[in-house]
GURO-986440 format. One line per 8 residues: their letters; for each residue x, y, z of C-alpha. Coordinates in pm, whole numbers, plus 50000, padded with zeros to 5 digits. Layout:
# residues N
A	X:Y:Z | ...
//
This chain:
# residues 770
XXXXXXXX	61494:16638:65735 | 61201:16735:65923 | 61086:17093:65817 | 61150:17385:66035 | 60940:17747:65993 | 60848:18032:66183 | 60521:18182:66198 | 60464:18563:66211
XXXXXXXX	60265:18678:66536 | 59881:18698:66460 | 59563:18738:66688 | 59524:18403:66815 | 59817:18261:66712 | 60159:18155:66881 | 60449:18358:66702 | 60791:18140:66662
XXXXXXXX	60940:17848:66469 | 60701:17548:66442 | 60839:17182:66408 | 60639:16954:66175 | 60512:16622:66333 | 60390:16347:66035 | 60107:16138:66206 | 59992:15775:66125
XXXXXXXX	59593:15801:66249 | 59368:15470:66289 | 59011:15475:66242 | 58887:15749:66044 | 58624:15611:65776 | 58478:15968:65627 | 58532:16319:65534 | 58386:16407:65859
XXXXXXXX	58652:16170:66108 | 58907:16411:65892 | 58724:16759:66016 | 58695:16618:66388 | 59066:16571:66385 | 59139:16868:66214 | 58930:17061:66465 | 59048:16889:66755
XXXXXXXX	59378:16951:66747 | 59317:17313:66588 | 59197:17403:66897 | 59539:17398:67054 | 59675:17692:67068 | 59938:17777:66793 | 59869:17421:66613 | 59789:17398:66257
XXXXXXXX	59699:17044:66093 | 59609:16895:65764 | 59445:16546:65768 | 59528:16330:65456 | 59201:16093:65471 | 59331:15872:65144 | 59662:15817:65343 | 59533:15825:65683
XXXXXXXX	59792:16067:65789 | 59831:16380:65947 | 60054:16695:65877 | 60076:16875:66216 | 60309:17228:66269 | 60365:17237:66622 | 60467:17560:66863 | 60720:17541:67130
XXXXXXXX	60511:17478:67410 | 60273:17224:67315 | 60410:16845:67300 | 60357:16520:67116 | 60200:16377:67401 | 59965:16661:67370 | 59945:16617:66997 | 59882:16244:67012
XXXXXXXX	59631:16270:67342 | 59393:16506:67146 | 59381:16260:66839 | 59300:15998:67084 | 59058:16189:67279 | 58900:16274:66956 | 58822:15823:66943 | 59113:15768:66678
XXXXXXXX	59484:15609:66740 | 59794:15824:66645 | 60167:15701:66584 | 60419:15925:66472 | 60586:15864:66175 | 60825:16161:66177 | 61007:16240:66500 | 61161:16546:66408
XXXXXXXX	61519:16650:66517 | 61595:16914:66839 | 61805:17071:66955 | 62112:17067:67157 | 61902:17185:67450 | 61622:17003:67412 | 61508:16762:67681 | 61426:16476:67432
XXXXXXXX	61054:16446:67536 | 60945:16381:67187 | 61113:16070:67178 | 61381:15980:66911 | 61426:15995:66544 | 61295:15767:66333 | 61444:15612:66017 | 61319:15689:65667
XXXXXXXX	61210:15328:65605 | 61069:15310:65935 | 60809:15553:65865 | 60752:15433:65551 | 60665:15132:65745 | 60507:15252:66000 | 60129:15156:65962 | 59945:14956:66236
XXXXXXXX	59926:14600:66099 | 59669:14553:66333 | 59423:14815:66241 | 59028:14721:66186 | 59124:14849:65861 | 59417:14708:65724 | 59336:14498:65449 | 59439:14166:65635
XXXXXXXX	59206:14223:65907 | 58975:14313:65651 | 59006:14033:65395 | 58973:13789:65715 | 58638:13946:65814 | 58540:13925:65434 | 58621:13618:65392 | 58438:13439:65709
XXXXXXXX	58156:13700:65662 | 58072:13549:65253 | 58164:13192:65372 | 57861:13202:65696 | 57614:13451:65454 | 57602:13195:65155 | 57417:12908:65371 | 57192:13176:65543
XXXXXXXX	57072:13349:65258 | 56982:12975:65075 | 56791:12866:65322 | 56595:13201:65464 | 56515:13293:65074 | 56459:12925:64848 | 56195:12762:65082 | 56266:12442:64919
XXXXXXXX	56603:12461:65059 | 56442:12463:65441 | 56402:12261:65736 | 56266:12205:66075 | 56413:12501:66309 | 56607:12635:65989 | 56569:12981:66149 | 56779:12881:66486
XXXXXXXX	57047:12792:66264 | 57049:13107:66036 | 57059:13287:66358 | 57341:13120:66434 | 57567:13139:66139 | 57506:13478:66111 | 57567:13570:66509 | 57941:13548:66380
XXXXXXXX	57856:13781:66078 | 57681:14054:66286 | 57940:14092:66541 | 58320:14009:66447 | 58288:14069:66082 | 58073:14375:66159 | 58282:14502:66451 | 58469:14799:66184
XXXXXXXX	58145:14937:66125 | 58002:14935:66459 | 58319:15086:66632 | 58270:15357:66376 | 57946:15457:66466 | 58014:15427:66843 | 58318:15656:66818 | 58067:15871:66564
XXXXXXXX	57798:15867:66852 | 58008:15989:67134 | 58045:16278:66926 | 57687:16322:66846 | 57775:16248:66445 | 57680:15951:66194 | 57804:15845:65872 | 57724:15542:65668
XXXXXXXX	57890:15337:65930 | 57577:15465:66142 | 57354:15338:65919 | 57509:15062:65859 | 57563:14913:66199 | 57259:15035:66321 | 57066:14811:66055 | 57295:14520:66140
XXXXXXXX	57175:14513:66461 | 56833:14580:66399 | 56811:14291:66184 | 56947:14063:66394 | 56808:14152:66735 | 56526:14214:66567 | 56459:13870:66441 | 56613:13710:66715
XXXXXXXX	56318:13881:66927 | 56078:13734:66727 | 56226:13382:66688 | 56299:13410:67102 | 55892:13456:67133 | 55808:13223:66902 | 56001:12922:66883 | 55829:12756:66661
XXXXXXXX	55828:12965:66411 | 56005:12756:66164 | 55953:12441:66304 | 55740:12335:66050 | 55913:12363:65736 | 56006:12075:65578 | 56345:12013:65330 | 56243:12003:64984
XXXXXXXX	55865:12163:65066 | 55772:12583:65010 | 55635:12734:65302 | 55415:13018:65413 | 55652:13309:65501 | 55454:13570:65521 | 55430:13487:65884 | 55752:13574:66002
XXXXXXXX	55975:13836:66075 | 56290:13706:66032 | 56599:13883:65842 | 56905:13731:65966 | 56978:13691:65554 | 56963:14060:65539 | 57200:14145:65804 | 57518:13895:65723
XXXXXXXX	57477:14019:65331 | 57487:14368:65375 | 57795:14287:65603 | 57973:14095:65335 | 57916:14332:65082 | 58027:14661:65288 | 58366:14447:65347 | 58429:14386:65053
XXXXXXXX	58434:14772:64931 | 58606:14856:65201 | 58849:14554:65152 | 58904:14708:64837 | 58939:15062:64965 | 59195:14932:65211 | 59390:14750:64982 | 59421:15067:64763
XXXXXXXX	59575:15237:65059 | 59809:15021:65172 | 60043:15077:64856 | 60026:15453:64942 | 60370:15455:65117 | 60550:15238:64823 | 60640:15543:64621 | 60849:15673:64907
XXXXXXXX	60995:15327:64965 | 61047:15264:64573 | 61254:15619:64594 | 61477:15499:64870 | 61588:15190:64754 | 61728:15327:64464 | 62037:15457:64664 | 62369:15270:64675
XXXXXXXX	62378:15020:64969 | 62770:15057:65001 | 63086:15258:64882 | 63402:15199:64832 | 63564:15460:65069 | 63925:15543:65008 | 64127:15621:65361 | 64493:15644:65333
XXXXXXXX	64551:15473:65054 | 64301:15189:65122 | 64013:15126:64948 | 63794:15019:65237 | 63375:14921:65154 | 63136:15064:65384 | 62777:15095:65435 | 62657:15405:65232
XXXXXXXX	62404:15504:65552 | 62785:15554:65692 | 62921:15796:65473 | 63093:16152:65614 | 63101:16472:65423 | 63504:16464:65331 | 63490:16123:65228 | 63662:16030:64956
XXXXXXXX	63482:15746:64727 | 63561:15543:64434 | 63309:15482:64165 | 63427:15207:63892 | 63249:15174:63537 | 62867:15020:63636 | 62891:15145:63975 | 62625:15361:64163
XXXXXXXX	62742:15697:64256 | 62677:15655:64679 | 62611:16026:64743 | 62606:16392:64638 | 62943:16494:64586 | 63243:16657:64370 | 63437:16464:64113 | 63823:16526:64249
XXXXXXXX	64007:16270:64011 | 63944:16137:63691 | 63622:16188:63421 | 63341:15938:63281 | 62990:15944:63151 | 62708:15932:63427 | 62379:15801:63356 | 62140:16060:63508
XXXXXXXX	61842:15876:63383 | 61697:15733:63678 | 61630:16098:63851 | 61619:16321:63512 | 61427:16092:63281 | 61653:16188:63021 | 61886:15967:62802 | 62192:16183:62737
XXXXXXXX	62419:16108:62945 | 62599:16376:63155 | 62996:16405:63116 | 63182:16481:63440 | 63517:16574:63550 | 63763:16661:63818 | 63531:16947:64015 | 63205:16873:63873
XXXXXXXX	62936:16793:64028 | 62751:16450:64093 | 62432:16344:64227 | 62380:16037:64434 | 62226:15707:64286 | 62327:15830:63942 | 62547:15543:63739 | 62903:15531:63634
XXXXXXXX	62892:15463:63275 | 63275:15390:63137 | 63544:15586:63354 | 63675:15547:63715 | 63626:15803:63926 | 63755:15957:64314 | 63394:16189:64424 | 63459:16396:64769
XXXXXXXX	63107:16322:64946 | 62928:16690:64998 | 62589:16585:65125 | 62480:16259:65296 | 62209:16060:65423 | 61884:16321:65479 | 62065:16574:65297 | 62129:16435:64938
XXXXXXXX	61868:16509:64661 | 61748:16109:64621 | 61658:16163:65021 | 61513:16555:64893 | 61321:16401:64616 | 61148:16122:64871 | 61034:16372:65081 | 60908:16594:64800
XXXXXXXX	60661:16285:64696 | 60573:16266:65090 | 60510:16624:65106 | 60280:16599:64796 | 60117:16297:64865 | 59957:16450:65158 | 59919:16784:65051 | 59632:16607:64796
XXXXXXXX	59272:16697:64942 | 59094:16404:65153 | 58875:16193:64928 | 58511:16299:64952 | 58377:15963:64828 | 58027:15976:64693 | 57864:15743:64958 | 57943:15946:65269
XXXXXXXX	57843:16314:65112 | 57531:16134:65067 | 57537:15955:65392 | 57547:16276:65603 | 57203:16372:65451 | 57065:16020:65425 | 57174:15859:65768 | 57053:16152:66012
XXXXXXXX	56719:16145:65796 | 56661:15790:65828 | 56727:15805:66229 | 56481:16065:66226 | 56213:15894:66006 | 56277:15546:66229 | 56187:15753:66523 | 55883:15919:66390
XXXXXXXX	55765:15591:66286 | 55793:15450:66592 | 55598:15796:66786 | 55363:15810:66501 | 55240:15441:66541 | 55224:15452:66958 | 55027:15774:66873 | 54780:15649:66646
XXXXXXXX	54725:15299:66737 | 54847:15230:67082 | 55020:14906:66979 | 55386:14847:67107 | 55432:14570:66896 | 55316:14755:66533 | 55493:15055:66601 | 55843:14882:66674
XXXXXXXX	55782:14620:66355 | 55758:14953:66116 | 56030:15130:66292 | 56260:14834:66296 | 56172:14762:65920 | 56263:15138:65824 | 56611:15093:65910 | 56568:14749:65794
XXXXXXXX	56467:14831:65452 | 56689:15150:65490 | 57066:14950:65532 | 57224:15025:65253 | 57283:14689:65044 | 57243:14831:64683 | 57450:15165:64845 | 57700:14958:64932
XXXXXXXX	57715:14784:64601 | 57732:15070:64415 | 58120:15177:64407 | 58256:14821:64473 | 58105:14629:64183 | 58125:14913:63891 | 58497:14975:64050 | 58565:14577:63999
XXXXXXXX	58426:14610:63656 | 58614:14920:63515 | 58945:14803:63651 | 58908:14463:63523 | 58811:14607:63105 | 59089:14809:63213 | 59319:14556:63309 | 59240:14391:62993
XXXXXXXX	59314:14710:62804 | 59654:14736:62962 | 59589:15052:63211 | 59602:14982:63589 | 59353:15191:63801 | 59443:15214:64181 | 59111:15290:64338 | 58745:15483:64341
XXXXXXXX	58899:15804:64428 | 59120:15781:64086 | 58798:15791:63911 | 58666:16087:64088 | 58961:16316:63976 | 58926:16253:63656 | 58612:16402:63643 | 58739:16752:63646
XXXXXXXX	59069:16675:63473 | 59138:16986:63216 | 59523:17003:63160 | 59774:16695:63089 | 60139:16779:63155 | 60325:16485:62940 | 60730:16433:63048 | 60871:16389:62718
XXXXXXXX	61146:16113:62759 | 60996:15752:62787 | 60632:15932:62727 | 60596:16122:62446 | 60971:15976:62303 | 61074:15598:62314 | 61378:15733:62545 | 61675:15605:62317
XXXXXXXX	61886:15799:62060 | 61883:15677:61713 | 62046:15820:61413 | 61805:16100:61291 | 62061:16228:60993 | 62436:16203:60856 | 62552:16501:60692 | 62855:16435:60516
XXXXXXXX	63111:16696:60443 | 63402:16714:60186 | 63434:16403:59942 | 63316:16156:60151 | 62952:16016:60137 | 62671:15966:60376 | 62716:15570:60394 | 63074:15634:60448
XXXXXXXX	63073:15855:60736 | 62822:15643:60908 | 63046:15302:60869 | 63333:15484:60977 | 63192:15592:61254 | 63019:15282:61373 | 63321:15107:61348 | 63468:15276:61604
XXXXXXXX	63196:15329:61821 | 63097:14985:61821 | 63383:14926:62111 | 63294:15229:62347 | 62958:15157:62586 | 62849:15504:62558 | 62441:15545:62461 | 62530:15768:62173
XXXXXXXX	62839:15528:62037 | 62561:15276:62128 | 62273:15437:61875 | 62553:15543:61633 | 62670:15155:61578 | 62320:15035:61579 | 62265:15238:61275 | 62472:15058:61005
XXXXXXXX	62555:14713:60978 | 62896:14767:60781 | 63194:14706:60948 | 63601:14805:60935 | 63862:14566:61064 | 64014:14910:61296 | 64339:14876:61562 | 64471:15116:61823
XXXXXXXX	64132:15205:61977 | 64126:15497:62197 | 63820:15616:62446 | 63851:15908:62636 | 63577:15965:62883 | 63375:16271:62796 | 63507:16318:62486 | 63497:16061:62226
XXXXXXXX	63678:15768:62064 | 63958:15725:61826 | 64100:15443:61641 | 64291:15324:61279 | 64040:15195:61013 | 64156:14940:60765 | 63882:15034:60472 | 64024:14821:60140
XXXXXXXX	64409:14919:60073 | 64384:15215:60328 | 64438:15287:60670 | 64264:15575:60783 | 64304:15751:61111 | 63904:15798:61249 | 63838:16063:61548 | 63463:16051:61658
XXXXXXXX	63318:16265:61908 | 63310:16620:62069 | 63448:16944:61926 | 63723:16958:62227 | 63828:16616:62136 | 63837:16645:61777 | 64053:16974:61895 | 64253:16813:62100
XXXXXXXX	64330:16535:61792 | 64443:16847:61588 | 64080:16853:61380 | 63958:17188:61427 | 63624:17350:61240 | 63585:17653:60996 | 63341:17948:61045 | 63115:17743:60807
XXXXXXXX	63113:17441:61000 | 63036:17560:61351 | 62764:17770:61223 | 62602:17416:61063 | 62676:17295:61394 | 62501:17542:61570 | 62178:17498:61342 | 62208:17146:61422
XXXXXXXX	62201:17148:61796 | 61961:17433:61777 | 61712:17243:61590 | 61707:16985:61894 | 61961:16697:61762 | 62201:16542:61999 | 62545:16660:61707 | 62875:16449:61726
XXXXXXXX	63158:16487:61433 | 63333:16236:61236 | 63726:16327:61127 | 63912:16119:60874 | 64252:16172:60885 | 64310:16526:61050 | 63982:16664:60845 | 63645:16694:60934
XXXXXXXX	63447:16415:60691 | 63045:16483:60876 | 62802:16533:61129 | 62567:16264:61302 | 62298:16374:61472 | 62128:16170:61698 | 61753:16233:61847 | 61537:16070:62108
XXXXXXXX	61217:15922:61864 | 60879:16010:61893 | 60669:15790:61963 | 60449:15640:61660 | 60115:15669:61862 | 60217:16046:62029 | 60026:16313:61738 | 59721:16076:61808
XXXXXXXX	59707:16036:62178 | 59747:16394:62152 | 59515:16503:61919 | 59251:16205:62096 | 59331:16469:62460 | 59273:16721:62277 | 58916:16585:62190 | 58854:16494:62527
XXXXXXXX	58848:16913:62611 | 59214:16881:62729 | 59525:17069:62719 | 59821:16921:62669 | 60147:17030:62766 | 60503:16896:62749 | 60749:16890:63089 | 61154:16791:63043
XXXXXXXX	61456:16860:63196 | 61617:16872:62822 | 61708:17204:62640 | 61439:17392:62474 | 61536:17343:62102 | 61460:16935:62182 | 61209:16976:62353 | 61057:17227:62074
XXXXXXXX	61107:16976:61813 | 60957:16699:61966 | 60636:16919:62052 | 60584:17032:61675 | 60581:16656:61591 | 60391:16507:61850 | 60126:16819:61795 | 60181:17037:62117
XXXXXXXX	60184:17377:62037 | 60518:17595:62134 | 60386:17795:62404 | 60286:17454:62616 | 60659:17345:62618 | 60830:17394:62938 | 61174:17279:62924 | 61527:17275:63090
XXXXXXXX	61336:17180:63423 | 61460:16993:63772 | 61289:16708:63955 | 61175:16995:64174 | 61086:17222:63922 | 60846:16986:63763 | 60658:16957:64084 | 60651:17401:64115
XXXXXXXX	60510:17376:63761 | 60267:17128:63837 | 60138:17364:64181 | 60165:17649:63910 | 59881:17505:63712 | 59660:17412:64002 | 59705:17752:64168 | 59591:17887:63826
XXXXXXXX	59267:17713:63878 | 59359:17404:63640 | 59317:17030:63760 | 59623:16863:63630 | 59689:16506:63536 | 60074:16397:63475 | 60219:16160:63285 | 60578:16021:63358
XXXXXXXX	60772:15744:63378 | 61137:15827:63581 | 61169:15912:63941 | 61230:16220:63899 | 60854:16269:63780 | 60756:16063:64088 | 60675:16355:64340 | 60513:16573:64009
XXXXXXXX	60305:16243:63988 | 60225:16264:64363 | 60175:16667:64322 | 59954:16657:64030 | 59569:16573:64092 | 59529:16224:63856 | 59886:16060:63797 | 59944:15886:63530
XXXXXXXX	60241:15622:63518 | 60425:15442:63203 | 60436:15080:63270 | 60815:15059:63172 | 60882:15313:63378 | 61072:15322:63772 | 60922:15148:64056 | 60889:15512:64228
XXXXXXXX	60701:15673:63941 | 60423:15368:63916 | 60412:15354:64267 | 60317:15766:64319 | 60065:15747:63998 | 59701:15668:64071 | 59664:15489:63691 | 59982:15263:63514
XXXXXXXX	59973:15237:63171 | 60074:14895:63115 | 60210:14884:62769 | 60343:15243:62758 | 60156:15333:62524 | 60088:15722:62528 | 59735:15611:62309 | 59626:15442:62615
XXXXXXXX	59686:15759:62834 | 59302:15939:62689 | 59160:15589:62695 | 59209:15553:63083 | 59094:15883:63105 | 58792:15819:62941 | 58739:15485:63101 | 58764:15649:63441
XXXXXXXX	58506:15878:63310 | 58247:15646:63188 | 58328:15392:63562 | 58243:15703:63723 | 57913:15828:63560 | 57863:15435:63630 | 57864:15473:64005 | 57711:15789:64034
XXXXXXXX	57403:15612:63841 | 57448:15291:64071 | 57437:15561:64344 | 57080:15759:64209 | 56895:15416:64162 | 57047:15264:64556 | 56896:15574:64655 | 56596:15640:64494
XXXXXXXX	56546:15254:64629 | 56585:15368:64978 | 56345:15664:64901 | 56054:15463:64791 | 56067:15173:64984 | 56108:15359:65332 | 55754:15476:65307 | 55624:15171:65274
XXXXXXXX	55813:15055:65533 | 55693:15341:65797 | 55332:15292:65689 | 55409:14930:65866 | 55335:14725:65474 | 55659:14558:65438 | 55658:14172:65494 | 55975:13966:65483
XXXXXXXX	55909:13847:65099 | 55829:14211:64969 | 56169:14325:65187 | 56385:14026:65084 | 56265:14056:64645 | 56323:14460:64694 | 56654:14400:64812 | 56760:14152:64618
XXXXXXXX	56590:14362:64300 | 56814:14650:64394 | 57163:14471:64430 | 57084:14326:64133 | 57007:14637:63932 | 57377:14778:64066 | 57577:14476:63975 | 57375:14458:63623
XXXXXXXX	57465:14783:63551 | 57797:14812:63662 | 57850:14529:63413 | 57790:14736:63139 | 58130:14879:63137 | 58223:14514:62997 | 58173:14668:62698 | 58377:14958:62723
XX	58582:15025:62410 | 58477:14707:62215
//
């Protein structure tokens, strides 16, 4: 449901409740499109908005008084296109202005396909753009490869280039220039242009120029100005990082979508007597719903008949299945393990905790800071003084030598010389190369800004189950009791577990091989099995489960025995008792494994300069127990925590000052993934949980989790060197440029020298952890 809040009256500010309007905005490229908007629409009175640049989304609390049309006219007015994605809900007296609600999986959905930037309309500009710029570049830099006229044709294969394929950037910088601003886009289109008009000038006053080249022949080029080459492959380049970029984004909403489809799609609604399937978008509260073995619970609710197993896995991460019973709670998209049950629905559609939990990863997915990539805090220095030395050339030159034609050659090269090829390189090629060691390494990275937040990483908050633990039970110890032994208990027990589909009969019969021939099996739902063993000559009567159901089979404990019981459960073990024949014959105790790699990965964090804690919504003695063996000290173990709870301990930790990085692998960690600053996913983890983590570790390996740490690391220092050595380019050639000693050879081996540098450095992370 759309949040609701009041704010207090303050100078300047409109007291009353505020509604919350989620906005889908077009066109922003940079940190500074995000302060524009943010500024824009602060100006209203009583509005308060948070821009989401990663997302391109918007977070707007809006007073009574002020409208959506006024919302979405001041984003336009601004030069960017608004849609909103959350229509929130009025009220009875409202006059329905705002237009209606709209459906969780429509806003999910709602991005403009047709955006400049979507990464269709991107990888069709890329493509057409490196198709045109191959030819032109051959022939404008290998003179063997030229012709008579070759120059007409280079201008016009890269017309094409210049203008659609270029048309992101210069709409950029003409909604940048109405607002007296640049970014790179500035730059960019602005040296796009040059080049092209610029040798389309001289090619329009000399006609000839390259009429005498001949196929197979060199040829003087010091001669002409001509950089058509230069304009389509700084084009192609730029497209392809932002392809990249683009493509990152558009998986942004797939957390929240990943979250919603785990829901029920129907029930099984029971209305006078009738069972009666209906969608589950349809439920009522009151409704009465049956849930067979295998089933999805369709809602929140109360258990009124009947009691089973549920599998709470998929939203608590944890293995142990919850026993329920008549007035007991139950959470939507939960499973039905072995009993049938009758749940009275309590909460529905926006209300249950799977539709709670979504919003929670929306909510923290754009509560994360806009990316401040690299390239555009440079770019607001760089671009402004580059416009300024282009004009000074071009003042300083009419000054001192009177010629027109001198003094707009060096100011045309500065820009020239100044478009930011190896700049553009920079992120783009050392990105392609750390994900792609990565990929070989099994760890998934989802974009440049991933990289950037590792950088400043200093605590890792590890979920336990399916992290740190393997996420099954397995026999961690018999101990018999009385005359009978260890291997006797445990066969005794299998054999009558091996017919109930509980997870801990499950581990329990996985643990022996040894079999009884048994008849009259009993399973009672919540409580345990029974059954009569055949072992040799003897027929034994076998209860296995709970202390209420060995209780309710007449088999009750001593003072001893609960007290061993007690230490057993307190020392973090999952306990269940074995009776033979009215008398208790042992405990099994059953624990969720650590995982061989875990005391390394940790200790390897560690290393790094990080601190590691351990998250779980299990009881404190487990999660204790597995902490001392993975290597986590006690007083980083936070346990017994909710889905919502790991996200407020996650907020904790950055309001302390820490930068946080969590690792999970259930939907329930999904919106702690979105919360934290770097998430890290388990590859064999849920849809939701890979899709709200910025790296996936493949193999689920926990070892991998400080190697893609450190890989981000090294594909960062990467760019920011690719970054220096673009721009120390820029820096020494521009000067060259304004003193008017650039020719198209010098221009065309300095830019080519530069790219090159990037790419060959970038491909240095190759080597990364050979």
């Amino acid at each position: 449901m759309p949040e609701t809040r009041t704010r207090a009256a303050v100078p300047g500010r409109v007291a009353g409740p505020l509604r919350t309007l989620e906005l889908e905005i077009t066109g922003m490229t940079c940190s500074s499109c995000v302060s524009r908007v943010e500024k824009k629409l602060g100006k209203l009175d009583g509005v308060d908005a948070s821009v989401n640049l990663a997302l391109e989304t918007a977070t707007v609390h809006v007073p009574e008084g002020v409208s959506d049309e006024q919302i979405l006219g001041t984003v336009e007015n601004a030069g960017y296109g608004a849609v909103i994605r959350t229509a929130p809900r009025r009220g009875p007296d409202d006059d329905g202005s705002g237009g209606g609600s709209v459906s969780a999986m429509e806003r999910v959905s709602g991005r403009e396909a047709s955006s400049l930037r979507s990464p269709e309309s991107l990888r069709r500009r890329l493509v057409v753009a490196g198709a045109l710029s191959l030819p032109v570049v051959v022939i404008s830099m290998l003179p063997g490869f030229q012709f008579p006229h070759w120059g007409w044709v280079a201008a016009l294969l890269s017309l094409p280039v210049v203008t659609w394929a270029a048309w992101p950037f210069h709409r950029s910088a003409a909604v940048n220039a109405r607002h007296l601003t640049s970014t790179m886009d500035t730059l960019v289109s602005l040296g796009v242009s040059a080049a092209y008009l610029f040798s389309l000038w001289n090619l329009l006053r000399d006609p000839a120029m390259t009429a005498g080249a001949m196929l197979g022949h060199t040829m003087d080029m010091s001669g002409h100005q001509l950089y058509f080459e230069t304009g389509a492959l700084v084009t192609a380049f730029l497209l392809l990082g932002r392809y990249l970029e683009a493509r990152a984004k558009a998986r942004s909403g797939e957390a929240l979508r990943a979250l919603l489809e785990l829901g029920a799609k129907d029930a099984v609604v029971l209305r006078d007597g009738v069972e009666t399937s209906v969608p589950a978008e349809q439920l009522q509260p009151g409704d009465r719903i049956v849930v067979r073995p295998g089933e999805k619970i369709a809602t929140d609710g109360v258990v009124v008949e009947g009691r089973s197993a549920v599998d709470t896995s998929l939203l608590t991460g944890e293995s142990l299945p919850v026993e329920v019973g008549a007035g007991d709670a139950v959470t939507g998209a939960t499973i039905n393990t072995n009993g049938r049950l009758l749940v009275e629905a309590t909460r529905v559609g926006a209300d249950t905790t799977l539709a709670q939990m979504g919003r929670a990863v929306a909510r923290a997915q754009t509560s994360k800071a806009p990316v401040a990539r690299l390239a555009d805090r440079i770019s607001g220095v760089f671009v402004p003084v580059v416009l300024v030395l282009a004009l000074l050339t071009l003042v300083g030159w009419l000054v001192l030598t009177g010629d027109v034609d001198a003094a707009f050659v060096a100011a045309v090269s500065v820009l020239v010389i100044a478009c930011p090829c190896a700049l553009g390189l920079a992120t783009p090629t050392a990105l392609l190369t750390g994900t792609g060691r990565g990929a070989q390494l099994g760890i998934l990275i989802k974009g440049a800004e991933v990289l950037e937040d590792t950088r400043t990483v200093d605590t890792v908050v590890l979920d336990k189950t399916g992290t740190v633990t393997s996420g099954r039970l397995s026999v961690a110890a018999v101990t018999p009791v009385g005359a009978y032994s260890r291997d006797q208990v445990l066969d005794l027990a299998a054999s009558v577990e091996q017919h109930s589909e509980h997870p801990i009969a499950r581990a329990v019969a996985e643990a022996t091989p040894h079999r009884f021939p048994l008849s009259g099996f009993v399973s009672a739902p919540g409580g345990g099995v029974r059954a009569h063993v055949a072992d040799g000559m003897h027929s034994r009567s076998v209860v296995v489960g709970r202390t209420t159901w060995l209780a309710e089979n007449g088999v009750r404990l001593d003072a001893a025995q609960l007290d061993a019981l007690r230490r057993a459960q307190e020392g973090g073990f999952t306990t269940i008792l074995v009776a033979v024949d009215g008398a208790l014959a042992g405990f099994v105790d059953l624990r969720d494994t650590v995982k061989d790699d875990a005391r390394e990965a940790i200790a390897r964090l560690q290393g790094l300069g990080l601190r590691p804690l351990l998250l779980t919504g299990d009881n404190e003695p487990v999660a204790r127990a597995v902490a001392a063996e993975a290597g986590i000290p006690a007083g980083d173990v936070v346990a017994d925590v909710s889905p919502e709870g790991k996200v407020a301990v996650v907020r904790d930790l950055q309001d302390d000052g820490r930068v946080v990085a969590m690792v999970g692998d259930g939907v329930n960690d999904a919106a702690a993934l979105a919360q934290a600053d770097l998430g890290i996913a388990m590859g064999s983890g849920t849809d939701a949980a890979i899709e709200a983590a910025d790296i996936t570790i493949v193999r689920s390996d926990v070892g991998s989790v400080p190697t893609a740490i450190a890989l981000s690391r090294r594909t960062l220092s990467i760019i920011k060197s690719n970054l220096f050595w673009a721009f120390a380019y820029n820096t020494v050639a521009i000067p060259v440029a304004a003193a008017g000693l650039l020719n198209p050879v010098i221009a065309g081996a300095a830019m080519a020298f530069s790219s090159v540098f990037v790419v060959l450095n970038s491909l240095r992370l190759r080597g990364f952890g050979r």
